[in-house]
C-alpha angles and dihedrals in degrees: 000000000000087000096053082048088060098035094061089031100061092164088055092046082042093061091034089055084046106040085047086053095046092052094043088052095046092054092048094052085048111052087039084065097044100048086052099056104021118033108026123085120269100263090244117110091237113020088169092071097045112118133188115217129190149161134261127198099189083023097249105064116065110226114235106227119044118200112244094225081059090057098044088055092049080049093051090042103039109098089172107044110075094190137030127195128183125196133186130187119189145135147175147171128316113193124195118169105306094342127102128180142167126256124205123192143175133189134192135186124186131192124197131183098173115100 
């Protein structure tokens, strides 16, 4: 009964074919997404081993900028950690004329002393 519906209705088949379509893309997208920042493993060849340092003024809240030449010391010093990255978010204000816009950056250094 439903297929002879959509057999005499062809604009009705037409927007079931597309709104099928439409869902089945938009699962897809989702759940692609999802699998690539969610579910899979970090790509690191041990994630399990990976640490985050930082460093404390009143020795309870972590400072947000850490100065480079103090990451290149805990580098030279370090005999247990392979690999150190630094990374660094930050932003302001760029004025031209009577415009004004926000800039957004991000830097990161890695060193690296495995071969």
């Amino acid at each position: 009964m439903a297929l002879r519906t959509l057999q005499k209705e062809r604009a009705v088949a037409a927007m079931v074919v597309l709104v099928m379509a439409l869902g089945i893309t938009s699962n897809t997208v989702v759940f692609t997404i999802l699998d690539a920042v969610v579910l899979r493993d970090l790509p690191y060849h041990d994630p399990a081993r990976l640490v985050s340092l930082s460093t404390s003024r009143d020795g309870e809240t972590p400072q947000e900028d850490i100065a480079v030449p103090a990451v290149a010391e805990w580098s030279s010093r370090s005999r247990t950690v392979e690999d150190l990255a630094m990374w660094r978010d930050g932003g302001g204000a760029v004025e031209r004329l009577a415009e004004a816009f926000a800039l957004r950056s991000s830097a990161i250094a890695l060193e690296s002393r495995t071969a």
